[in-house]
C-alpha distance (Angstrom), angle and dihedral (degrees) to the residues before:
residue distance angle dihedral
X1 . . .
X2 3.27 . .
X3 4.29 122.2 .
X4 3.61 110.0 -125.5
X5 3.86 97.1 172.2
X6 3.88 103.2 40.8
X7 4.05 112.5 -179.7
X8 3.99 124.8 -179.6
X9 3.13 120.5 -172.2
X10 3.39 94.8 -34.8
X11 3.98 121.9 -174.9
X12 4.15 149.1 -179.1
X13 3.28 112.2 -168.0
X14 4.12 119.1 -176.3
X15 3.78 133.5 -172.7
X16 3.53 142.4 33.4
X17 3.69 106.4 -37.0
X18 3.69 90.3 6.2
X19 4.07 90.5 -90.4
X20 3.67 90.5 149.4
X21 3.97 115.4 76.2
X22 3.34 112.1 -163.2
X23 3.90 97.8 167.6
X24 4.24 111.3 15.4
X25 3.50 104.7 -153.9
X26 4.03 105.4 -58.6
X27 3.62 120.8 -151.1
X28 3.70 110.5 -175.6
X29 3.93 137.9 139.9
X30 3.97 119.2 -146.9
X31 3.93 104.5 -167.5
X32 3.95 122.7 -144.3
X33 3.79 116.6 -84.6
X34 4.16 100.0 12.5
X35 3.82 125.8 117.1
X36 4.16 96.4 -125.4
X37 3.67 117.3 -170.5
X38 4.12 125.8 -163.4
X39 3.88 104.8 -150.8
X40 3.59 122.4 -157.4
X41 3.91 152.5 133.9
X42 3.50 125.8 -84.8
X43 4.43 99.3 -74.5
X44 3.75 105.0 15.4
X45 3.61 84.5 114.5
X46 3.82 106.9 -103.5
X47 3.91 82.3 145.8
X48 4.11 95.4 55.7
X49 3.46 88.4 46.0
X50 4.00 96.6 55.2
X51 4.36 86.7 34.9
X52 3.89 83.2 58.1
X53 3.72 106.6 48.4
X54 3.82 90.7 45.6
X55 3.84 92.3 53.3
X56 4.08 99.1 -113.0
X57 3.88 97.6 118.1
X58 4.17 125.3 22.4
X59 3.42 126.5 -117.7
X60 3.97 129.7 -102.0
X61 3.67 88.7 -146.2
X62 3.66 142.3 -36.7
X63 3.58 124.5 58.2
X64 3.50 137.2 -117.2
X65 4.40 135.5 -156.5
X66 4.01 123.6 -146.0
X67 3.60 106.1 -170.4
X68 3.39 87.8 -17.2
X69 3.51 94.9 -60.4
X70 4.48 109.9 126.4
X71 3.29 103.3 -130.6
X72 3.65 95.7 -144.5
X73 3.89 92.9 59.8
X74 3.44 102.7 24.5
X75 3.96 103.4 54.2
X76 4.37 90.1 150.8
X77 3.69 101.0 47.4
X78 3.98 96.3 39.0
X79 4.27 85.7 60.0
X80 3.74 92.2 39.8
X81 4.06 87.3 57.9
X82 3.42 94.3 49.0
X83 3.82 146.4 58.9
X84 4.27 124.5 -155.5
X85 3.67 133.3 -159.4
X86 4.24 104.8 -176.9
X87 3.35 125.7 -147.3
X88 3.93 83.4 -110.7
X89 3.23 109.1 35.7
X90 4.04 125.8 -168.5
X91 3.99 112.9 -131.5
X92 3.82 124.2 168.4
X93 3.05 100.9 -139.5
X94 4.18 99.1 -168.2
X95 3.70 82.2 77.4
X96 3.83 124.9 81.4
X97 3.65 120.6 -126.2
X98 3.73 88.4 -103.4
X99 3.48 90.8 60.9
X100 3.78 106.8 33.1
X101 4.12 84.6 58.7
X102 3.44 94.1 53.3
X103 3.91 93.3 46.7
X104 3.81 84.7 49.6
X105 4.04 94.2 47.9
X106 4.26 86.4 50.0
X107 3.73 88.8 68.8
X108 3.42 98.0 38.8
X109 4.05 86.5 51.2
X110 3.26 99.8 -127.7
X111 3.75 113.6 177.0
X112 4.23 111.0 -91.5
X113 3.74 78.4 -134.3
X114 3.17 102.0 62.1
X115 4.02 106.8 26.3
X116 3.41 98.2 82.3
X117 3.56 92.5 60.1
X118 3.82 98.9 41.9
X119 3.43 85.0 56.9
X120 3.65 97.6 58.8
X121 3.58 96.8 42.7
X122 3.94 89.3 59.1
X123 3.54 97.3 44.4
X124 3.73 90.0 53.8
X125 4.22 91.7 42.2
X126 3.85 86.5 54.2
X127 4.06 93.3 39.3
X128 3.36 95.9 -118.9
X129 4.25 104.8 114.4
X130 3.67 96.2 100.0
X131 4.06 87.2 60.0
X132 4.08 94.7 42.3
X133 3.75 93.1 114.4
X134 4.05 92.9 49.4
X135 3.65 125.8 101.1
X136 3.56 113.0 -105.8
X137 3.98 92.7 -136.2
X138 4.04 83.8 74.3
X139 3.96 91.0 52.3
X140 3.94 123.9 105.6
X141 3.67 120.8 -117.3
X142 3.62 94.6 -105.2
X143 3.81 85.5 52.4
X144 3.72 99.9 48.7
X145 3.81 88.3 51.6
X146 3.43 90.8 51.9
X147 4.01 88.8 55.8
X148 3.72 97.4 45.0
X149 4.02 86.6 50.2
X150 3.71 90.4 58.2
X151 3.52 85.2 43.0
X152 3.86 89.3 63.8
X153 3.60 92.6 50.1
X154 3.37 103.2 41.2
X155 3.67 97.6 105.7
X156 3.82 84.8 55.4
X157 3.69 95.1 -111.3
X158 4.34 122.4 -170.3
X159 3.72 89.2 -140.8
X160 3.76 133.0 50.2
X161 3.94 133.9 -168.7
X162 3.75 120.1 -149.2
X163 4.13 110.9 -169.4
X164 4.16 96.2 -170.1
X165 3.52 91.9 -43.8
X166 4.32 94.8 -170.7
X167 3.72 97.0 32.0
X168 4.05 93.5 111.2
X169 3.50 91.9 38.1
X170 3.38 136.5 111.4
X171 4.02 123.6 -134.2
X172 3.71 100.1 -97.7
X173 4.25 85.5 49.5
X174 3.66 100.9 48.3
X175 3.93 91.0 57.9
X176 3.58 90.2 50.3
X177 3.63 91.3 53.0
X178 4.08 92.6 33.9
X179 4.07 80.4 58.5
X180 3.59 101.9 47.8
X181 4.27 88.9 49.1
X182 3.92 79.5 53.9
X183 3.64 88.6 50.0
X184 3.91 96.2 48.2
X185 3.84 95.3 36.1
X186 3.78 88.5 53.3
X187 3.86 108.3 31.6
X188 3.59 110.3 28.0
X189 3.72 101.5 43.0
X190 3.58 99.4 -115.2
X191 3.90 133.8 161.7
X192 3.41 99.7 -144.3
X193 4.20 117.0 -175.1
X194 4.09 113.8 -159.5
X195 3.82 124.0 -160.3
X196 3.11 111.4 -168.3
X197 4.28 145.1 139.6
X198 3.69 96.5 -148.8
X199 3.66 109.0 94.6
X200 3.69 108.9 -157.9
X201 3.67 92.2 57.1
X202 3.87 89.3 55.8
X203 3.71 90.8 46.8
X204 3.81 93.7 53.6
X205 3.97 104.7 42.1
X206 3.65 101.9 32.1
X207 3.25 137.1 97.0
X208 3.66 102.8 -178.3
X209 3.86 130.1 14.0
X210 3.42 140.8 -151.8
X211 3.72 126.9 -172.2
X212 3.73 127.0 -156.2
X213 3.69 136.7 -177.8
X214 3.89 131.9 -175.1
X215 3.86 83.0 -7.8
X216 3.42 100.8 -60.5
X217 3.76 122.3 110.9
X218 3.66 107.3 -125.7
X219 4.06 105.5 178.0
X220 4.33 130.6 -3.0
X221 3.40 128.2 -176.6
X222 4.22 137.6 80.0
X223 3.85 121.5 -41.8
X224 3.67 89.5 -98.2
X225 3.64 94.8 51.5
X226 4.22 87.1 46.9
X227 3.66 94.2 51.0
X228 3.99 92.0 49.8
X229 3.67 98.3 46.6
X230 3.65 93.5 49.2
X231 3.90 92.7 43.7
X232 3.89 91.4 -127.8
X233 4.06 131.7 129.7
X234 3.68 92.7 -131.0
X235 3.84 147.3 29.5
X236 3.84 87.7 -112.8
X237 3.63 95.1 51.0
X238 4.13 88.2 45.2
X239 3.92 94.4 45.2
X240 4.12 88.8 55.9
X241 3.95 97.5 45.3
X242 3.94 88.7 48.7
X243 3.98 91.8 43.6
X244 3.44 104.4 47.8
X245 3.91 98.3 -92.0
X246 4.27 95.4 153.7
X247 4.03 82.4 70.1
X248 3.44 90.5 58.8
X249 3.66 105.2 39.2
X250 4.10 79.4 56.7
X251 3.72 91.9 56.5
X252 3.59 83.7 55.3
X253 3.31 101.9 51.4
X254 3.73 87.2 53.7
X255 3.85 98.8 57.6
X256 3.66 90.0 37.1
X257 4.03 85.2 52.7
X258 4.36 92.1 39.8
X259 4.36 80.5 50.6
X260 3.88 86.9 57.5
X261 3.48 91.8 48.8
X262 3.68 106.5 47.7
């Protein structure tokens, strides 16, 4: 199979002295067509790690290859290749979808053409053609995600990033948007990577997993392959042994014994 992501040693370093590691050297292959998701606690730098290999922040050291494109050296082609959806995503929402797609698909370059066209198509892929003409600011959550994922794809890009792409939503949302990764993962021919802290979402979509903590990856591979190599019965159990979970489970145990106690 052939890598599409390629990382080597890859690493963010921040503060004085670089003392903070954001991303510890990463070494990690994402093959062509596969729904990869990086698993992690809240700050073990899933984040850095997605802001690197779409050419918003600069690497410490190491290197990394989208599409075979370095991303030190090759700034233009890496974000032509690929499509992002942050975890904080802007939308302005005085425009209507119609129009905040084809603002979106003016900086990607998209041919005048063909725009138009594309547009339409993804509004009525993501159910949303009867309300093109609608301002976005009078669109639910789930709705608005929808938009600003065909917003990252609207330059019909091979590779997608996902930074916790259900994490504000409610239950109802996240399925729609669970669905419609389905739908790109398994219909338009997308490699699609996931960050994301919320395990069942990881468990469902993905096809491969890797799991990192204060920037350091500490296991890769499918569920199965997690579970086993941490010795656990499930991903949940597997995720906490590799991240540090005993630490927590102590601080439990304290506030459950200071709740006795008071």
């Amino acid at each position: 199979m052939n890598a599409i992501i390629h990382t080597d040693n890859l690493s963010k370093y921040y503060g004085k002295g670089n003392i903070i590691k954001a991303v510890d050297e990463l070494s990690i292959d994402v093959y062509e067509g596969e729904t990869f998701g990086l698993l992690g606690p809240n700050g073990a730098g899933k984040t850095s790690t997605v802001r690197l290999l779409n050419c918003i922040i600069k690497p410490t050291g190491g290197n990394a290859t989208v599409k075979g494109f370095d991303i030190i050296k090759d700034e233009i082609d890496v974000k032509r290749v690929t499509g992002l959806l942050p975890e904080s995503p802007g939308l302005y929402e005085k425009l209507s979808a119609f129009e905040f797609l084809e603002f979106m698909g003016s900086l990607y370059d998209v041919p005048h053409n063909i725009l138009p066209r594309r547009i339409e198509d993804l509004l009525k892929l993501f159910n949303l053609y009867e309300r093109r003409d609608y301002l976005l600011e009078g669109f639910s959550r789930g709705m608005k995600q929808k938009v600003l994922i065909a917003s990252a794809i609207i330059h019909d890009p091979p590779i997608l990033f996902l930074d916790e792409p259900t994490s504000t939503l409610d239950p109802r949302a996240a399925l729609m948007v669970k669905d419609l990764i389905k739908t790109l993962s398994e219909n338009a021919n997308k490699t699609i990577f996931i960050c994301s802290h919320i395990l069942p979402i990881v468990e469902e979509l993905c096809d491969r997993v890797g799991i990192i903590n204060q920037g350091k990856l500490v296991a890769i591979g499918t569920i199965d392959e997690i579970i086993t190599k941490a010795n656990k019965q499930t991903l949940e159990d597997a995720f906490i042994a590799l991240t540090g979970g005993i630490e927590e489970k102590e601080l439990l145990s304290w506030r459950q014994q200071k709740s006795a106690t008071s």
